[in-house]
C-alpha positions in Angstrom: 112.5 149.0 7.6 115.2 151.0 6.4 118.4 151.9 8.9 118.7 155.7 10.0 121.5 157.7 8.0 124.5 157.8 10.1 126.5 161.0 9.3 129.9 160.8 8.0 132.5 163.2 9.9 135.3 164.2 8.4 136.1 163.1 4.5 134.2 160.1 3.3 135.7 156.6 3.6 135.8 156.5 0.1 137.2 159.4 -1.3 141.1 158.8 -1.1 143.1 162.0 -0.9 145.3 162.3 -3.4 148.8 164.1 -4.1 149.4 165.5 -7.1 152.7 165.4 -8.0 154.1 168.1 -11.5 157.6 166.1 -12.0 155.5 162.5 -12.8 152.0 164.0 -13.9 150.8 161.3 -11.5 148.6 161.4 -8.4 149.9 159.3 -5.1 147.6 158.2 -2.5 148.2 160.0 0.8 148.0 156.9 2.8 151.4 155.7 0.4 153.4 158.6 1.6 156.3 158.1 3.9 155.9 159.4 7.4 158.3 162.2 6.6 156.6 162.9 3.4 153.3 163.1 5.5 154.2 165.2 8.2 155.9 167.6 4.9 152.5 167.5 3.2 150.6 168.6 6.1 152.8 171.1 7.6 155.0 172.7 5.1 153.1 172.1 1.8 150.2 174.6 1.7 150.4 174.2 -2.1 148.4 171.2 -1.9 145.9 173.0 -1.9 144.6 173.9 -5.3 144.5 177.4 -5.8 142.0 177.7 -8.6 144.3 179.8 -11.4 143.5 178.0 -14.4 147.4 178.5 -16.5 150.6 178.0 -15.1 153.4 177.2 -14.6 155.2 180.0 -16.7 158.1 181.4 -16.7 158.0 185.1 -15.3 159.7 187.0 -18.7 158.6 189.4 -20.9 158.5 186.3 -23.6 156.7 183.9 -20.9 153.9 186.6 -20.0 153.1 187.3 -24.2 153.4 183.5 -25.0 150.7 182.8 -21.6 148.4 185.8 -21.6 146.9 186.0 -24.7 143.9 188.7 -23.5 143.2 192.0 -22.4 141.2 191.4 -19.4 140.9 191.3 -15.3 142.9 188.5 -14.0 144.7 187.6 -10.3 148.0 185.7 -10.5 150.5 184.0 -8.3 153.9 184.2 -8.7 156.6 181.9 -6.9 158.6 179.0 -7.9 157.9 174.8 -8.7 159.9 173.2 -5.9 161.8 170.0 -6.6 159.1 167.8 -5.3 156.7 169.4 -7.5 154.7 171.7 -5.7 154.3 175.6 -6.5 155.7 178.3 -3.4 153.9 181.1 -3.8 155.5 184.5 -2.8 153.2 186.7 -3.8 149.9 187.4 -5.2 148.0 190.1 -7.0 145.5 191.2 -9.9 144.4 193.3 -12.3 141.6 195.0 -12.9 142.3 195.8 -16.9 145.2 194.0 -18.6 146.7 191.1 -16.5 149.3 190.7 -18.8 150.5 194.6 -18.6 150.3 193.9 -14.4 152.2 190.8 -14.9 155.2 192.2 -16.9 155.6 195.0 -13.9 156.9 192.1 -12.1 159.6 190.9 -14.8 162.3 192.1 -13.0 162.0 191.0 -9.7 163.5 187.3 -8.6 160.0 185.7 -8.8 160.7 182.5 -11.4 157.5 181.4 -12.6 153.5 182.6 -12.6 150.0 180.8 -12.5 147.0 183.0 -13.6 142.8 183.1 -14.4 141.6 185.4 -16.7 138.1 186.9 -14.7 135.4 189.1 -16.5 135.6 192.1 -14.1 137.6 193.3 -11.4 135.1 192.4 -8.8 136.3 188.7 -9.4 139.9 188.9 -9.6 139.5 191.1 -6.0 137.7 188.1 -4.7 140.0 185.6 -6.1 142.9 187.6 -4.9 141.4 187.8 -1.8 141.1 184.5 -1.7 144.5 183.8 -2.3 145.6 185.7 0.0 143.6 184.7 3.2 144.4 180.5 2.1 148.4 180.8 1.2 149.7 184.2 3.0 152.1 184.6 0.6 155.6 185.8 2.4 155.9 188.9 0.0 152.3 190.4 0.5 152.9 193.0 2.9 149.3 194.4 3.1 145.8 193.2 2.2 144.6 193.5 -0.8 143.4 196.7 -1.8 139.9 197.0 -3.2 139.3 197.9 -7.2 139.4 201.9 -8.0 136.3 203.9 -7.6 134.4 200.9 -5.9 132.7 200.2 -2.8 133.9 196.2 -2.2 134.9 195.0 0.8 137.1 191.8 1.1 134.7 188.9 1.0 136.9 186.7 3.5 137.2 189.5 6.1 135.5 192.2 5.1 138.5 194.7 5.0 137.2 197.5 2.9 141.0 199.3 2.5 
């Protein structure tokens, strides 16, 4: 007779959470992690979690933006800096619902370093993603929530602000 399923709370046993570290390319296993290192992954280190933009890091110049976007097209973008210990700050987050790249270069002169992005087919995604983004990191710089795509009807799909 087979034995009932017991369910599994939390993460499986045998997954291993892994840290992906940008300076070595390499992935460490969380349980290898100092307990400083730990207790900086957990608290301080929101970056861990992936954030789904596709390219990046690039540098946030007019030169960085032409070389990295290559399309005309919806995209949402975060723009911060690659810490020493290779994890991505984000400061702030946006979209656009026609030419990422034209959005992107708005931002050229400001003090933000580098950029990750997603190209998206129409604005409806990149509102979602940058929704998204926005609920998960609450990037220090976004002063208001997102505002939904011209001439639509979308609400956000975290929280339902339709602003």
């Amino acid at each position: 007779m087979p034995r009932p399923h017991k369910p599994v709370i939390g993460p499986h046993p045998s997954r291993k959470r892994l840290i992906h570290s940008f300076e070595s390319n390499r992935y460490r296993h969380y349980s290898n992690l100092s307990q400083p290192e730990r207790k900086f992954q957990k608290e301080a280190c929101i970056m861990a979690t992936q954030m789904g933009l596709a390219s990046g890091p690039h540098p946030l110049t007019n030169d960085g933006v032409s070389k990295a976007v290559l399309y005309k097209s919806p995209g949402a973008y975060a723009l911060g800096k690659m810490g020493n210990d290779g994890i991505f700050y984000i400061d702030y987050i946006g979209r656009s619902d026609e030419d990422v790249a034209d959005r992107l270069c708005k931002h050229v002169p400001e003090p933000y370093q580098q950029f990750f992005f997603s190209y998206y087919t129409t604005a409806q995604e990149a509102h979602a993603k940058e929704c998204w983004l926005y609920h998960t990191f609450k990037p220090t710089d976004n002063k208001i929530h997102p505002a939904k795509p011209k001439n639509s009807r979308l609400s956000c799909p975290t929280c339902g602000f339709a602003g």
